[in-house]
Structures are given as structure tokens and as C-alpha cells.
C-alpha positions in Angstrom: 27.2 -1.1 35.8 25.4 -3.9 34.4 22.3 -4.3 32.7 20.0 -5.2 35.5 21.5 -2.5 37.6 21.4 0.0 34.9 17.2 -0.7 34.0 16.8 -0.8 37.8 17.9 2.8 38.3 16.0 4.3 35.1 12.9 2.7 36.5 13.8 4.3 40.0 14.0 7.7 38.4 11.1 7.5 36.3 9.0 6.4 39.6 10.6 9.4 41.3 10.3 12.1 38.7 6.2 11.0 39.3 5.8 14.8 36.9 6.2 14.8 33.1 4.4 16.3 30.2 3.6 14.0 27.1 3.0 16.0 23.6 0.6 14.2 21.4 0.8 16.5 18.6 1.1 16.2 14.9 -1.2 16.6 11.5 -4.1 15.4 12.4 -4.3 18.3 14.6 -4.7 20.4 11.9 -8.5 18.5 12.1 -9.2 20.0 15.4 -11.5 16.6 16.1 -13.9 17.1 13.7 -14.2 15.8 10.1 -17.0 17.0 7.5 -18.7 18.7 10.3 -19.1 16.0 12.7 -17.0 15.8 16.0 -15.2 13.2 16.8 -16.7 11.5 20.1 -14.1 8.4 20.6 -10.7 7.8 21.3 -8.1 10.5 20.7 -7.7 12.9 17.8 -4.7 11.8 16.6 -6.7 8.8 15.9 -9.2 10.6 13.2 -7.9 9.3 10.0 -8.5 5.8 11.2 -12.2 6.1 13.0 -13.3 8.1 10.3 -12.0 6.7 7.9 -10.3 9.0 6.0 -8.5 7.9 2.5 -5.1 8.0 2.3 -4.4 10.5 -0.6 -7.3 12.8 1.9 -5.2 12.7 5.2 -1.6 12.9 3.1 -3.1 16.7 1.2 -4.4 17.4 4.6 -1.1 16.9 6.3 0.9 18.2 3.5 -0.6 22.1 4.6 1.3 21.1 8.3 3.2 24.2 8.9 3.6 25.5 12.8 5.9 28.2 11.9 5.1 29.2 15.4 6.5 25.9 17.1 9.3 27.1 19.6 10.7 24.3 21.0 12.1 26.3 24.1 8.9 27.8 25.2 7.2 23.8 25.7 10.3 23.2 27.2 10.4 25.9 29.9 6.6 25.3 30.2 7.1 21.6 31.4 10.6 22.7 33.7 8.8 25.7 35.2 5.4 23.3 35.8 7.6 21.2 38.1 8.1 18.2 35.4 11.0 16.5 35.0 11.0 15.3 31.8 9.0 15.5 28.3 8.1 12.4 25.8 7.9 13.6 22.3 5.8 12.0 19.7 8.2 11.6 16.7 5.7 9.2 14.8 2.0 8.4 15.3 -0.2 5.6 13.6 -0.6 7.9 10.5 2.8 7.4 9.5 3.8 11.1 9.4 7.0 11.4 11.4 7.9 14.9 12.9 11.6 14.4 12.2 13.7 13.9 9.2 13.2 10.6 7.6 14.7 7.6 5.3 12.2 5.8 6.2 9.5 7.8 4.3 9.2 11.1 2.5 6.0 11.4 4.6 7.5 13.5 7.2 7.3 17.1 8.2 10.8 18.2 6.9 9.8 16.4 2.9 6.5 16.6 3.0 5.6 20.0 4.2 6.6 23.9 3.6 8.0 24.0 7.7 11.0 22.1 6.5 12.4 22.0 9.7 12.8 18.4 11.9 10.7 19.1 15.2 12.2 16.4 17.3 15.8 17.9 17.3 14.6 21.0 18.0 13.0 19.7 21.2 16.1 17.4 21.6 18.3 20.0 21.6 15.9 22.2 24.0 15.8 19.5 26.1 19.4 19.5 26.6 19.8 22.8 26.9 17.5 23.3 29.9 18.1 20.0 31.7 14.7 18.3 31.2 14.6 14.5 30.5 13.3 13.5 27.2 11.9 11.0 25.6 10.0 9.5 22.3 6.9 7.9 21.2 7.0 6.1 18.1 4.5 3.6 16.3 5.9 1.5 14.4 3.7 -1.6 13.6 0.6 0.1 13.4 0.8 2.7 10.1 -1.8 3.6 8.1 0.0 5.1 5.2 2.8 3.0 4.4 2.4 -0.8 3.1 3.0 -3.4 6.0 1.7 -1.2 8.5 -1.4 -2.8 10.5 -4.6 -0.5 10.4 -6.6 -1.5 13.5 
């Protein structure tokens, strides 16, 4: 099958499938939208550290007390196959740099930096697998706003 063919029937599937579920989900969750007492009003959560201008060394503490010993990747699974979805996209790294999977990249990440230990995205990976859904990742690269090089909008 070549190339053309190949992109042609992923984009035919994806336009099909229509139903998926998209997990936005990491540290800054732990902020629940608000900062110093005042909610966040614009843009998404995940996007605290940057509109409210959090420091660096602030969000990395913050993020270091990430623990969702309760994370079962099988039960978001079977919630997004039972909904009627027909895949899930993950998101492995967000614009704060922390990735939710083992790194080499950066120590910032939830199996180095924090007391879960454990990489999240194999665990929904391997879920995935296991009960047929389609899977696939989000990941920021250009924009970071930890690590040096990273653009900060």
C-alpha cells in the first residue's frame, strides 16, 4: 500500500469513527483553575502556569505533589468503549513540559519527578490494546515553558 493510499484510509477512519474522547489531563490539574484565590476565566486550565504567570520553580513544587494513585487506566478506557467512542487521544506532554510518561528527554516527568512513579501513557497504551479502542497522543513540543528553547507564548 503506498503512502497516499495508506494516509487516505486513516483519514477515512478517523472521519468515520466521528466519536472519540480526548484527555487533557496532567499537573496543572492539581490547580483545579484557580490560583491564589482567583479563578481562572480564560483559555483552558492546563494553560494556568502561563496566564498566570506562575514561576518556574512554583509550578515544578506544585507538580512534584502529582500523585493519582487512583488512575486506572482500564476504567477511562471502558468509559470511552462503552460511550460509543472509537478511539482515545492521550495527552503525553502539555506546554508545561511535564510529560506523563517516562522520559530522556527531561527528569520533569511523572515517573522522575513524582512519588506515582509509574508511566501513565503505557498504561493507557496497553489498556487501549487490550480492549480494542484506537489511541492516540498529544504532545507539545515547541511550545515549553520549563525547559530552555521552549517558546512561552
Amino acid at each position: 500500500m503506498n503512502t497516499l493510499h495508506a494516509r487516505a484510509e486513516r483519514v477515512k477512519w478517523f472521519t468515520e469513527a466521528r466519536f472519540g474522547m480526548f484527555v487533557h489531563w496532567g499537573p496543572y490539574a492539581l490547580y483545579g483553575g484557580v490560583y491564589m484565590g482567583h479563578r481562572k476565566k480564560r483559555i483552558g486550565c492546563e494553560w494556568i502556569m502561563n496566564t498566570c504567570k506562575l514561576q518556574v520553580m512554583e509550578y515544578k513544587a506544585k507538580a512534584s505533589t502529582f500523585n493519582p494513585k487512583k488512575f486506572c487506566a482500564d476504567s477511562l478506557v471502558l468509559l470511552a468503549k462503552r460511550s460509543g467512542m472509537k478511539y482515545l487521544v492521550f495527552t503525553t506532554k502539555h506546554h508545561d513540559g511535564f510529560a506523563m510518561f517516562d522520559s530522556d528527554a527531561s527528569r520533569f516527568n511523572i515517573v522522575d519527578y513524582t512519588s506515582y512513579g509509574k508511566d501513565i501513557v503505557d498504561q493507557v497504551v496497553q489498556s487501549c490494546r487490550k480492549h480494542g479502542l484506537k489511541f492516540g497522543f498529544y504532545y507539545s513540543q515547541s511550545q515549553d515553558w520549563c525547559n530552555p528553547g521552549g517558546a512561552v507564548s
